[in-house]
PyMOL commands that place a pseudoatom at each C-alpha (Angstrom):
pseudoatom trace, name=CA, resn=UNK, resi=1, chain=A, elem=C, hetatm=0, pos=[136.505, 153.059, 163.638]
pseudoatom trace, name=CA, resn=UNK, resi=2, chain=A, elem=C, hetatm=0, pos=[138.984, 150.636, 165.040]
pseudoatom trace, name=CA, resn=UNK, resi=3, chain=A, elem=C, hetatm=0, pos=[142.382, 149.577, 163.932]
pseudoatom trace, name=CA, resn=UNK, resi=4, chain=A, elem=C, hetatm=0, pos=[144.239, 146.317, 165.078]
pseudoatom trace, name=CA, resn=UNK, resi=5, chain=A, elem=C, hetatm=0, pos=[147.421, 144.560, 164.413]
pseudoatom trace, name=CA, resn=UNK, resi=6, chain=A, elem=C, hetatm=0, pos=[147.703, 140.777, 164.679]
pseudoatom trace, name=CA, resn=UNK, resi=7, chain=A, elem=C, hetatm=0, pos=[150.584, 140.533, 166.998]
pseudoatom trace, name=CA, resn=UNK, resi=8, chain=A, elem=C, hetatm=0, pos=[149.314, 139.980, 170.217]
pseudoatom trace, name=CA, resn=UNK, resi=9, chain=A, elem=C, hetatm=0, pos=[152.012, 141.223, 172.445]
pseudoatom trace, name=CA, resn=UNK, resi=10, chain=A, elem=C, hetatm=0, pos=[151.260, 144.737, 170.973]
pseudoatom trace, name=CA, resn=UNK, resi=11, chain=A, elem=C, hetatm=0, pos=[149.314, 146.721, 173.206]
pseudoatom trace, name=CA, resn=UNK, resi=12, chain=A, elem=C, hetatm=0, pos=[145.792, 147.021, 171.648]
pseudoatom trace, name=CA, resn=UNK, resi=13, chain=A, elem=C, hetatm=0, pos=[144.928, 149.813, 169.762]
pseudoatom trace, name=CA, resn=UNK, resi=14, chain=A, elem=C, hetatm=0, pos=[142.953, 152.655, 170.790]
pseudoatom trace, name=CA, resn=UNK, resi=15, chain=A, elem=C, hetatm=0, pos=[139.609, 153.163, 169.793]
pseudoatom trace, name=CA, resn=UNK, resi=16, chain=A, elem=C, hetatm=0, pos=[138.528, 156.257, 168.092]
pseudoatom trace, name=CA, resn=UNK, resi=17, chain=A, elem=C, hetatm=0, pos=[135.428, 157.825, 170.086]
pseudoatom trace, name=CA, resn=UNK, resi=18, chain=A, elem=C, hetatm=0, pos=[132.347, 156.256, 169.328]
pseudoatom trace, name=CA, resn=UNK, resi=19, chain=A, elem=C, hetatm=0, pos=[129.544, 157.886, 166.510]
pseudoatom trace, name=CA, resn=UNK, resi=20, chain=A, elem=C, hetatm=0, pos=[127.006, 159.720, 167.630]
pseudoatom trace, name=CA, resn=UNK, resi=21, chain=A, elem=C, hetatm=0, pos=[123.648, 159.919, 165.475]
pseudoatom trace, name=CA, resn=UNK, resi=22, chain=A, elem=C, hetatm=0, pos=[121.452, 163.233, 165.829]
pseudoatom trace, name=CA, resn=UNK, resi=23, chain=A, elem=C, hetatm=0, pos=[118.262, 163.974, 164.898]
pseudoatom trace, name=CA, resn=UNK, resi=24, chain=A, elem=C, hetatm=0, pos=[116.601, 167.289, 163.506]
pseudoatom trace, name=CA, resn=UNK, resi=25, chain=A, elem=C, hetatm=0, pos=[112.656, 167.726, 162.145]
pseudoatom trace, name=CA, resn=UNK, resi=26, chain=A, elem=C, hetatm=0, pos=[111.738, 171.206, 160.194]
pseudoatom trace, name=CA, resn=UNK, resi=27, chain=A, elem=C, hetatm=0, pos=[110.193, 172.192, 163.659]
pseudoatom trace, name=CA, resn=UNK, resi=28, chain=A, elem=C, hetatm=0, pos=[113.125, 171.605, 165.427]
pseudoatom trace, name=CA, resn=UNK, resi=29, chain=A, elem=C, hetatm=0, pos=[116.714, 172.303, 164.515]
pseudoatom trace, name=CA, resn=UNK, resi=30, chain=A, elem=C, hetatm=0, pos=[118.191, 171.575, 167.746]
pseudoatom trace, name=CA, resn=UNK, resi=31, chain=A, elem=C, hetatm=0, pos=[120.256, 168.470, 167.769]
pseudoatom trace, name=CA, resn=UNK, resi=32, chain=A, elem=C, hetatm=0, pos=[119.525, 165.615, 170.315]
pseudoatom trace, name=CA, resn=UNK, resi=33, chain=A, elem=C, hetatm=0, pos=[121.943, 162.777, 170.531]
pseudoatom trace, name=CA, resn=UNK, resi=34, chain=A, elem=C, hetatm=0, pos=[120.116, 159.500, 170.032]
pseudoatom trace, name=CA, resn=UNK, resi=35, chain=A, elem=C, hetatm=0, pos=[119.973, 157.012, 173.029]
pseudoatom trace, name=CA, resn=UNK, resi=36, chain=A, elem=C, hetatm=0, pos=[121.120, 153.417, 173.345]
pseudoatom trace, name=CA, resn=UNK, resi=37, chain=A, elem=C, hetatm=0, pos=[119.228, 151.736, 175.701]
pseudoatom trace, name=CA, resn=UNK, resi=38, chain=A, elem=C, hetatm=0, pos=[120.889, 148.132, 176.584]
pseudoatom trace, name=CA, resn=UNK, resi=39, chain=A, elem=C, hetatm=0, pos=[119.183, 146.377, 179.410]
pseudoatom trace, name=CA, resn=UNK, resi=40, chain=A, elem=C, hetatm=0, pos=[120.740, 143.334, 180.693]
pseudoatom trace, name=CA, resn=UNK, resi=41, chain=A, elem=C, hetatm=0, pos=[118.490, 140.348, 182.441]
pseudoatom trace, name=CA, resn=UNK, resi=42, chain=A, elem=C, hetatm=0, pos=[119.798, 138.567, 185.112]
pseudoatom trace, name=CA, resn=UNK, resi=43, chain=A, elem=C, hetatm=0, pos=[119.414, 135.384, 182.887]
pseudoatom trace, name=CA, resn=UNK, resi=44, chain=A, elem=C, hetatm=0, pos=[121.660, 136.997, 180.322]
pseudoatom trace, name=CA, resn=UNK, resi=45, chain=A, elem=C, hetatm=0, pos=[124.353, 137.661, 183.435]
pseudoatom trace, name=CA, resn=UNK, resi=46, chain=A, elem=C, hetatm=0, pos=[124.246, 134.169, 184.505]
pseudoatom trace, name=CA, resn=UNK, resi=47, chain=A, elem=C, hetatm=0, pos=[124.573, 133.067, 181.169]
pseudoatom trace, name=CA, resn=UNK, resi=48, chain=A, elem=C, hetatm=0, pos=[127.638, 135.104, 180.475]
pseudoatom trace, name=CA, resn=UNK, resi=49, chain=A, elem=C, hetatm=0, pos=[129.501, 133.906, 183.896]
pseudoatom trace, name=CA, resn=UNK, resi=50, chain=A, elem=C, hetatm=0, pos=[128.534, 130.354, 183.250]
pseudoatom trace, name=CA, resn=UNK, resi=51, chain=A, elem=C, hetatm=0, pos=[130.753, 131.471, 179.670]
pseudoatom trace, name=CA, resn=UNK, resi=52, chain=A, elem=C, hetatm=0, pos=[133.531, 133.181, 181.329]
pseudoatom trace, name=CA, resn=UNK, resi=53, chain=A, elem=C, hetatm=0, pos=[133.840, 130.075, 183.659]
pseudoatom trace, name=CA, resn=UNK, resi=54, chain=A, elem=C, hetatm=0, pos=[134.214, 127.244, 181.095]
pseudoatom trace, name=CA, resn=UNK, resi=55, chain=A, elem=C, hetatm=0, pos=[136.496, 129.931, 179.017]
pseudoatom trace, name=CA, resn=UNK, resi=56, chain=A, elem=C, hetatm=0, pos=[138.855, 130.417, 181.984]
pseudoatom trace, name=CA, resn=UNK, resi=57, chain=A, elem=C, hetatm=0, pos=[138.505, 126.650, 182.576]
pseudoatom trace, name=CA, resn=UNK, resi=58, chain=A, elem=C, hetatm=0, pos=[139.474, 125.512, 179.509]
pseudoatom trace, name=CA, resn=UNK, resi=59, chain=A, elem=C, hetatm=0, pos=[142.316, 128.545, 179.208]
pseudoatom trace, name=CA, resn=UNK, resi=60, chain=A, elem=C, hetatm=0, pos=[143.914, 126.620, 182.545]
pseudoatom trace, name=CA, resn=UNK, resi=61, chain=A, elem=C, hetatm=0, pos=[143.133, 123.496, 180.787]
pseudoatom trace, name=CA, resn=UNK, resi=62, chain=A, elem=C, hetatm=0, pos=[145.871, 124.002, 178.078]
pseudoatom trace, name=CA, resn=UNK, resi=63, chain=A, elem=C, hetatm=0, pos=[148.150, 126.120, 179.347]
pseudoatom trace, name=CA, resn=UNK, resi=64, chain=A, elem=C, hetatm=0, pos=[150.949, 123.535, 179.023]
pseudoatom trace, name=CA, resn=UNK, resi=65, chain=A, elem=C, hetatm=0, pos=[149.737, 123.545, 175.563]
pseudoatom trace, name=CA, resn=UNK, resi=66, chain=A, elem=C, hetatm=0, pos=[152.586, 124.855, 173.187]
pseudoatom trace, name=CA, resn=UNK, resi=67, chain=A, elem=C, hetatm=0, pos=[152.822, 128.087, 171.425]
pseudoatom trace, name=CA, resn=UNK, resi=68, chain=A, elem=C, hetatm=0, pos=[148.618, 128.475, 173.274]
pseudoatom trace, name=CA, resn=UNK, resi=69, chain=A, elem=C, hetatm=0, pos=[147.513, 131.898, 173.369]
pseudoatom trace, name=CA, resn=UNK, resi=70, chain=A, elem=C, hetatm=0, pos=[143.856, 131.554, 174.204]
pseudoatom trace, name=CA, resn=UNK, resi=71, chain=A, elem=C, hetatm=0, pos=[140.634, 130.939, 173.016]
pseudoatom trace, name=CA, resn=UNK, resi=72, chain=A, elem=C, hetatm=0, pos=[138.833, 132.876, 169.812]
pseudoatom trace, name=CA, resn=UNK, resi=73, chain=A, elem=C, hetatm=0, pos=[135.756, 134.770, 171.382]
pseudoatom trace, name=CA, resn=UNK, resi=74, chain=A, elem=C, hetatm=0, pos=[133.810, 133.313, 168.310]
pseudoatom trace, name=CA, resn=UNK, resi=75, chain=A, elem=C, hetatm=0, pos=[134.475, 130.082, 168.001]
pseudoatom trace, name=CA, resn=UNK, resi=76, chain=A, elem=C, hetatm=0, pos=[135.702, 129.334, 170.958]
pseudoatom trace, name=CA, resn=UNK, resi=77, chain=A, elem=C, hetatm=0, pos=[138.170, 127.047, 169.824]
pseudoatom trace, name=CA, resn=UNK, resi=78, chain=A, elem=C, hetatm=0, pos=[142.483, 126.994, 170.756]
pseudoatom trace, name=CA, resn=UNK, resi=79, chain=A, elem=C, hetatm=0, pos=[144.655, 129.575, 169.314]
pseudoatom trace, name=CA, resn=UNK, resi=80, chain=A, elem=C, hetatm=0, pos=[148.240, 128.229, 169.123]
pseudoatom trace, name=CA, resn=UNK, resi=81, chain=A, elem=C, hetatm=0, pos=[150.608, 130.739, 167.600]
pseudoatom trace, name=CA, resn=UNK, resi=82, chain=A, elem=C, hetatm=0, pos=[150.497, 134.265, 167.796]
pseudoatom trace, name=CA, resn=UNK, resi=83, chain=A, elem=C, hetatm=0, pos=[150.673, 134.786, 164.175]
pseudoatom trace, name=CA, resn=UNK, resi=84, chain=A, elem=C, hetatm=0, pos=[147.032, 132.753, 164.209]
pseudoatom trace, name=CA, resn=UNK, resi=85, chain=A, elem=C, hetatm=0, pos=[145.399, 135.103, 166.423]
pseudoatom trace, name=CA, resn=UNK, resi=86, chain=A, elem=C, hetatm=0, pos=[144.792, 138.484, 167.163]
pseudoatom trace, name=CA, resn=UNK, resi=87, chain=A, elem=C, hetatm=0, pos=[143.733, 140.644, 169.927]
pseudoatom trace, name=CA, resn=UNK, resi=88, chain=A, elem=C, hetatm=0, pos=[140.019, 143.244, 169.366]
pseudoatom trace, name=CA, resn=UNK, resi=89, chain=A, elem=C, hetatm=0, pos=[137.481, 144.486, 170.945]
pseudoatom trace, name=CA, resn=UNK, resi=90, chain=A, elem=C, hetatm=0, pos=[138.891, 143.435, 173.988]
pseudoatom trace, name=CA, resn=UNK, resi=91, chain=A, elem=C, hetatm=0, pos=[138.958, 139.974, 173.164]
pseudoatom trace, name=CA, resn=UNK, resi=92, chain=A, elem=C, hetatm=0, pos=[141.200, 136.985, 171.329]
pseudoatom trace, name=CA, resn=UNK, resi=93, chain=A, elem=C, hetatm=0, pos=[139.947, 135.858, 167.721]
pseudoatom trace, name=CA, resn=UNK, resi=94, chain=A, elem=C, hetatm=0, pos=[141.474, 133.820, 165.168]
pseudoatom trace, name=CA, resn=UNK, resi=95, chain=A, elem=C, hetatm=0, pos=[142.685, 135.988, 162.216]
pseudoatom trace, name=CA, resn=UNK, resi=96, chain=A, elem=C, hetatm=0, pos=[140.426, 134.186, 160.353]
pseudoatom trace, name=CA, resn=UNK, resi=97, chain=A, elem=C, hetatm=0, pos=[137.328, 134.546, 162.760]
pseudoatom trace, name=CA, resn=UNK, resi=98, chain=A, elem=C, hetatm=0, pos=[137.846, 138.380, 163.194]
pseudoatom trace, name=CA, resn=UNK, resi=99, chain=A, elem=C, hetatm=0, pos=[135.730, 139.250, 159.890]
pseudoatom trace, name=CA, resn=UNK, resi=100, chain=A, elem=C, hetatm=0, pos=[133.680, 141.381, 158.443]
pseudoatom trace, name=CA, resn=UNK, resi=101, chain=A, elem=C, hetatm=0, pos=[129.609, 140.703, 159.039]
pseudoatom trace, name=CA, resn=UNK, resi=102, chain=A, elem=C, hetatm=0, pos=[128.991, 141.589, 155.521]
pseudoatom trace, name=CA, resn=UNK, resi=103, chain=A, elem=C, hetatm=0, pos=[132.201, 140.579, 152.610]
pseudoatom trace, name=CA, resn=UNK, resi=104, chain=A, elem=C, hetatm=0, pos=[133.335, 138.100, 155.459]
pseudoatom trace, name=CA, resn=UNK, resi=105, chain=A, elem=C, hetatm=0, pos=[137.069, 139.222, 154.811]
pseudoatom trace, name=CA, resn=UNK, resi=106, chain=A, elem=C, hetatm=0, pos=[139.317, 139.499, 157.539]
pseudoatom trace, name=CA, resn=UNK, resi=107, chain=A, elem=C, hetatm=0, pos=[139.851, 142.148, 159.530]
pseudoatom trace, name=CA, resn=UNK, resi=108, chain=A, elem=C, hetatm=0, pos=[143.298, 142.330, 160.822]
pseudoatom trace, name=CA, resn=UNK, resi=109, chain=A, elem=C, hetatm=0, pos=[145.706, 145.195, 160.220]
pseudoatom trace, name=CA, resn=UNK, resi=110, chain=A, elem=C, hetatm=0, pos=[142.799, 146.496, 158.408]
pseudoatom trace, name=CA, resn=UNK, resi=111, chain=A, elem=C, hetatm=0, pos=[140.077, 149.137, 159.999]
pseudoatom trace, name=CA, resn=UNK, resi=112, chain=A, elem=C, hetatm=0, pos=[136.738, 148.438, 161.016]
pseudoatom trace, name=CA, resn=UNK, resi=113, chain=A, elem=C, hetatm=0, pos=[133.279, 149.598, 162.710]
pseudoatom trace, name=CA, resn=UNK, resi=114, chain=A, elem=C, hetatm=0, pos=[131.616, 147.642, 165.587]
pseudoatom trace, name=CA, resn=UNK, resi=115, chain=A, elem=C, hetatm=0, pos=[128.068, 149.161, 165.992]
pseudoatom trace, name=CA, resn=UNK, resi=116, chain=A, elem=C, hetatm=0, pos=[125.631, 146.987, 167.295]
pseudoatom trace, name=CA, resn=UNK, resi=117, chain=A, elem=C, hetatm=0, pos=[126.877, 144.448, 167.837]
pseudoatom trace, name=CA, resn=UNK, resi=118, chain=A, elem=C, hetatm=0, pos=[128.218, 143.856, 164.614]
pseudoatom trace, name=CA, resn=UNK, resi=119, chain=A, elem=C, hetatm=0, pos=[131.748, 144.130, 163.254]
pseudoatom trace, name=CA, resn=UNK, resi=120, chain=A, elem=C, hetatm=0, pos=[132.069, 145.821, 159.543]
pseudoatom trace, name=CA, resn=UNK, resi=121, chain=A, elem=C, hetatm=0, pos=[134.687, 146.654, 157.507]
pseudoatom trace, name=CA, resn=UNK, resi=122, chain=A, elem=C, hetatm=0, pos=[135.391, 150.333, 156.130]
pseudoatom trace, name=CA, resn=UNK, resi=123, chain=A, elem=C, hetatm=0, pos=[133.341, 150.146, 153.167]
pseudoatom trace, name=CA, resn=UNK, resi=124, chain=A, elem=C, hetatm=0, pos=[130.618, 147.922, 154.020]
pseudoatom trace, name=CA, resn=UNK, resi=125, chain=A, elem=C, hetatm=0, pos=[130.065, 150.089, 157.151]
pseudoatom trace, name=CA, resn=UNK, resi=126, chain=A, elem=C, hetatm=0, pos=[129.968, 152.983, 154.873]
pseudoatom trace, name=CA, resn=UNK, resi=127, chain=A, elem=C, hetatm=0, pos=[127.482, 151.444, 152.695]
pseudoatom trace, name=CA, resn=UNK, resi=128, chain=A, elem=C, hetatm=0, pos=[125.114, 151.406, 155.820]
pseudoatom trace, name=CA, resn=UNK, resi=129, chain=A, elem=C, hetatm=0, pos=[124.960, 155.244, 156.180]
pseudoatom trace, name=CA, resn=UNK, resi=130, chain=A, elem=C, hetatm=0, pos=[122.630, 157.563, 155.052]
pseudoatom trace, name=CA, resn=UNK, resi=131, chain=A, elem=C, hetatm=0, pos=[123.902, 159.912, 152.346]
pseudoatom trace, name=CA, resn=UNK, resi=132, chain=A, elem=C, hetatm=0, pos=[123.317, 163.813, 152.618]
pseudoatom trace, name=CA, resn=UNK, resi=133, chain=A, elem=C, hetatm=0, pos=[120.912, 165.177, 149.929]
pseudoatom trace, name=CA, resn=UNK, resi=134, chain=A, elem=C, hetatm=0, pos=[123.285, 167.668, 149.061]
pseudoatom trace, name=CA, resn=UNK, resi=135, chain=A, elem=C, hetatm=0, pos=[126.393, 166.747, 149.014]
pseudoatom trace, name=CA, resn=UNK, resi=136, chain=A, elem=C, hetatm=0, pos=[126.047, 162.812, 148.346]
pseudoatom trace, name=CA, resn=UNK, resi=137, chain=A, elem=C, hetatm=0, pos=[128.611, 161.897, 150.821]
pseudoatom trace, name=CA, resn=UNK, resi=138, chain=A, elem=C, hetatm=0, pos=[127.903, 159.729, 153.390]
pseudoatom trace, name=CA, resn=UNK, resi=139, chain=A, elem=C, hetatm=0, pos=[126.776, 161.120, 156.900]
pseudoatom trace, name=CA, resn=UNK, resi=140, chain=A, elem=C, hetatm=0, pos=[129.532, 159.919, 159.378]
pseudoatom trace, name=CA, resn=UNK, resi=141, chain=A, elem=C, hetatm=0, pos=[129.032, 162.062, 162.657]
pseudoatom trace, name=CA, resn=UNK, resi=142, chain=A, elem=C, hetatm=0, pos=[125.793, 164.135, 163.037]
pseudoatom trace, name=CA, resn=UNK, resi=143, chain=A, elem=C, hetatm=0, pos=[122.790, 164.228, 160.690]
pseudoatom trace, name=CA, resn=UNK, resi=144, chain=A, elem=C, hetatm=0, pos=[119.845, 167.341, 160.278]
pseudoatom trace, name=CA, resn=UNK, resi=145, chain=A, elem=C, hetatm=0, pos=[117.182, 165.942, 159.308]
pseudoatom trace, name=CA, resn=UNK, resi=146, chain=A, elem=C, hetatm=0, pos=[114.639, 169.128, 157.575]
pseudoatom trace, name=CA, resn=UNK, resi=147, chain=A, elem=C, hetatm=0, pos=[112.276, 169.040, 155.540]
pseudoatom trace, name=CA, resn=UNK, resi=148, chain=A, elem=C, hetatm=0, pos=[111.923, 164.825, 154.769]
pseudoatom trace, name=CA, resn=UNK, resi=149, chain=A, elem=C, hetatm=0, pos=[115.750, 165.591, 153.777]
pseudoatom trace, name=CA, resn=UNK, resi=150, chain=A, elem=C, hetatm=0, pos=[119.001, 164.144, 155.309]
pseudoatom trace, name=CA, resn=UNK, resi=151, chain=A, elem=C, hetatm=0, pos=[121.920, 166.681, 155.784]
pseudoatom trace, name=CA, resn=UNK, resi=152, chain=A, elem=C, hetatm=0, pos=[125.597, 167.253, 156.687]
pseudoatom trace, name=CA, resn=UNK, resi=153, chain=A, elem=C, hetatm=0, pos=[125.056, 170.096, 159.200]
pseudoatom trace, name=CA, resn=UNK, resi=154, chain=A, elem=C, hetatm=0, pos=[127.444, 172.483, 157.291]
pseudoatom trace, name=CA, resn=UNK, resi=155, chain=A, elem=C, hetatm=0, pos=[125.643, 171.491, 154.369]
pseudoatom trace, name=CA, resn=UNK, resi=156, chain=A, elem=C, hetatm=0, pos=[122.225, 172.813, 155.706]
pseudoatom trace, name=CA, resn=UNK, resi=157, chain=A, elem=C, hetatm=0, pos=[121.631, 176.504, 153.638]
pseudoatom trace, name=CA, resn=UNK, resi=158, chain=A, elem=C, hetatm=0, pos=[119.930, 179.234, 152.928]
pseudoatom trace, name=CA, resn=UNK, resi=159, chain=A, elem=C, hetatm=0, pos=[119.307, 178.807, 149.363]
pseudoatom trace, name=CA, resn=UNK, resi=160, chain=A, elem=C, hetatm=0, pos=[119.333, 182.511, 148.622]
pseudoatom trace, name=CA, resn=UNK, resi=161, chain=A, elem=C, hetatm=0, pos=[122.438, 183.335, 151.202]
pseudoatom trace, name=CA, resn=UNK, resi=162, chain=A, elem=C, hetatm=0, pos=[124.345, 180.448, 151.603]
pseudoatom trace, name=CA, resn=UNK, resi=163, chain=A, elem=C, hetatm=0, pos=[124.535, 181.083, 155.306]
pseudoatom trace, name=CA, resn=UNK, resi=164, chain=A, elem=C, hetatm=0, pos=[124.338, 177.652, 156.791]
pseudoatom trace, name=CA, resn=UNK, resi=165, chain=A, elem=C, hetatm=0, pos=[121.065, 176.932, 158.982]
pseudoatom trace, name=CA, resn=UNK, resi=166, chain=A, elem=C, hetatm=0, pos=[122.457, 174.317, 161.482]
pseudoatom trace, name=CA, resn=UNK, resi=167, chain=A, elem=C, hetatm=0, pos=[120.453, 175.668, 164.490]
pseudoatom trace, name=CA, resn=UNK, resi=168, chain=A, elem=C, hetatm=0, pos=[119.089, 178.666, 163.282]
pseudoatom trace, name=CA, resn=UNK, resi=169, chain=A, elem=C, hetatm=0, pos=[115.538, 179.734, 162.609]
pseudoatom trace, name=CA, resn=UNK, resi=170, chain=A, elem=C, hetatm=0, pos=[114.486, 178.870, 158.512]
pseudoatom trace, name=CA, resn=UNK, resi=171, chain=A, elem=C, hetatm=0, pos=[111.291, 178.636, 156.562]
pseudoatom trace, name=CA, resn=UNK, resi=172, chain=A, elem=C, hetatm=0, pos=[110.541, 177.416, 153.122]
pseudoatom trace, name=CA, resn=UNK, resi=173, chain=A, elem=C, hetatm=0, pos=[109.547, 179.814, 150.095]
pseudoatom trace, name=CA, resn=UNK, resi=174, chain=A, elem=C, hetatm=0, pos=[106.530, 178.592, 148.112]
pseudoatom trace, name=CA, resn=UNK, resi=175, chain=A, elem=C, hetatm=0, pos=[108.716, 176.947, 145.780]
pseudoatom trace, name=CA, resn=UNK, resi=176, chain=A, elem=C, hetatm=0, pos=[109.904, 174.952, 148.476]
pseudoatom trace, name=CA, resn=UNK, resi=177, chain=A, elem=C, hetatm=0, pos=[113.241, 176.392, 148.693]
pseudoatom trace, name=CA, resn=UNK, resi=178, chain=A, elem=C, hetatm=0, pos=[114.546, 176.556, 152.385]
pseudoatom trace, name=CA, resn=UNK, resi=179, chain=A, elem=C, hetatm=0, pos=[115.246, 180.175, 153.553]
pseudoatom trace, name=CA, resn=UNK, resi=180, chain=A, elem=C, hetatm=0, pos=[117.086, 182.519, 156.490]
pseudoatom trace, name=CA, resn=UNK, resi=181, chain=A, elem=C, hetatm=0, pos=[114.738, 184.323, 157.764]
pseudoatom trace, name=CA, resn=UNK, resi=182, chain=A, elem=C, hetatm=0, pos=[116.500, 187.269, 157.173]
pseudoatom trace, name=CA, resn=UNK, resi=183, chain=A, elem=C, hetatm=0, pos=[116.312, 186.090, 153.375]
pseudoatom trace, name=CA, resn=UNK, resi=184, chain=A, elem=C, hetatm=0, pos=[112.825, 185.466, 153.718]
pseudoatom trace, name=CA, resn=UNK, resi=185, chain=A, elem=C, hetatm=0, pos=[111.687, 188.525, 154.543]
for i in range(1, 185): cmd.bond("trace and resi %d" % i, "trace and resi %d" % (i + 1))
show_as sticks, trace
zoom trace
């Protein structure tokens, strides 16, 4: 997640590393990161220059503007006043344009998720994670999926050990119960 302060002569705050998803079936234990594929047409590219173009334009435009600071990345509209604005993702939003995609409260001095395109708070990003079937805790980092189950790896066991499976060999008893196979046999 992300954390950002509404002053805009701060320096911007540092992102913590982005989430990686992983995938597991019974068959295979071995984690593989999922890909994000993002191909960009030269339409798009045009499109987004043509943007940056009237932005800087209009940034030139009202410079002798007082108290200007720029121009919100979602509305596109003057920000006049520092206290009005505030600097994420790399970009200048109003405070009051800089929300979250789901409760639509604002996001400043607060942290938040941007995955996908889409900018959450805390909770409602939480709310779109799977849960482990264990635990019940929401599945933040990697996630095992075994046996049409979601799982925490550390919360992956042997039910008759305990010894956690995350990458090791397992079977299921006829019960269904998942197994070492040390415990198996």
């Amino acid at each position: 997640h992300y954390f950002i302060q509404s002053n805009l002569r701060s320096d911007p705050a540092m992102p913590i590393p982005a989430l990686q998803l992983f995938t597991a079936t019974s068959e295979d234990v071995n984690f593989v990161p999922a890909q994000e594929t993002k191909e960009t047409a030269p339409a798009d590219m045009e499109k987004e220059v043509d943007d940056l173009t009237e932005m800087m334009m209009r940034c030139l435009e009202n410079a002798d503007v007082e108290n200007f600071v720029g121009l919100c990345a979602k509305c596109k509209e003057n920000i006049i006043g520092h206290e009005n604005g505030c600097k994420a993702l790399g970009a200048l939003y109003h405070v009051n344009c800089f929300v979250c995609q789901k409760c639509r409260e604002p996001l400043v001095k607060k942290p938040f998720y941007h995955t996908d395109g889409l900018t959450y708070c805390e909770q409602d990003y939480l709310d779109t994670l799977e849960k482990c079937d264990v635990c019940n805790d929401h599945i933040k980092e990697r996630i095992l999926r075994a046996v049409e189950k979601r799982y925490h790896p550390e919360c992956f066991k042997c039910s008759a050990c305990a010894s956690c499976l995350d990458g090791v060999p397992f079977t299921l008893d006829s019960d269904n119960n998942v197994l070492c196979v040390q415990c198996y046999n």
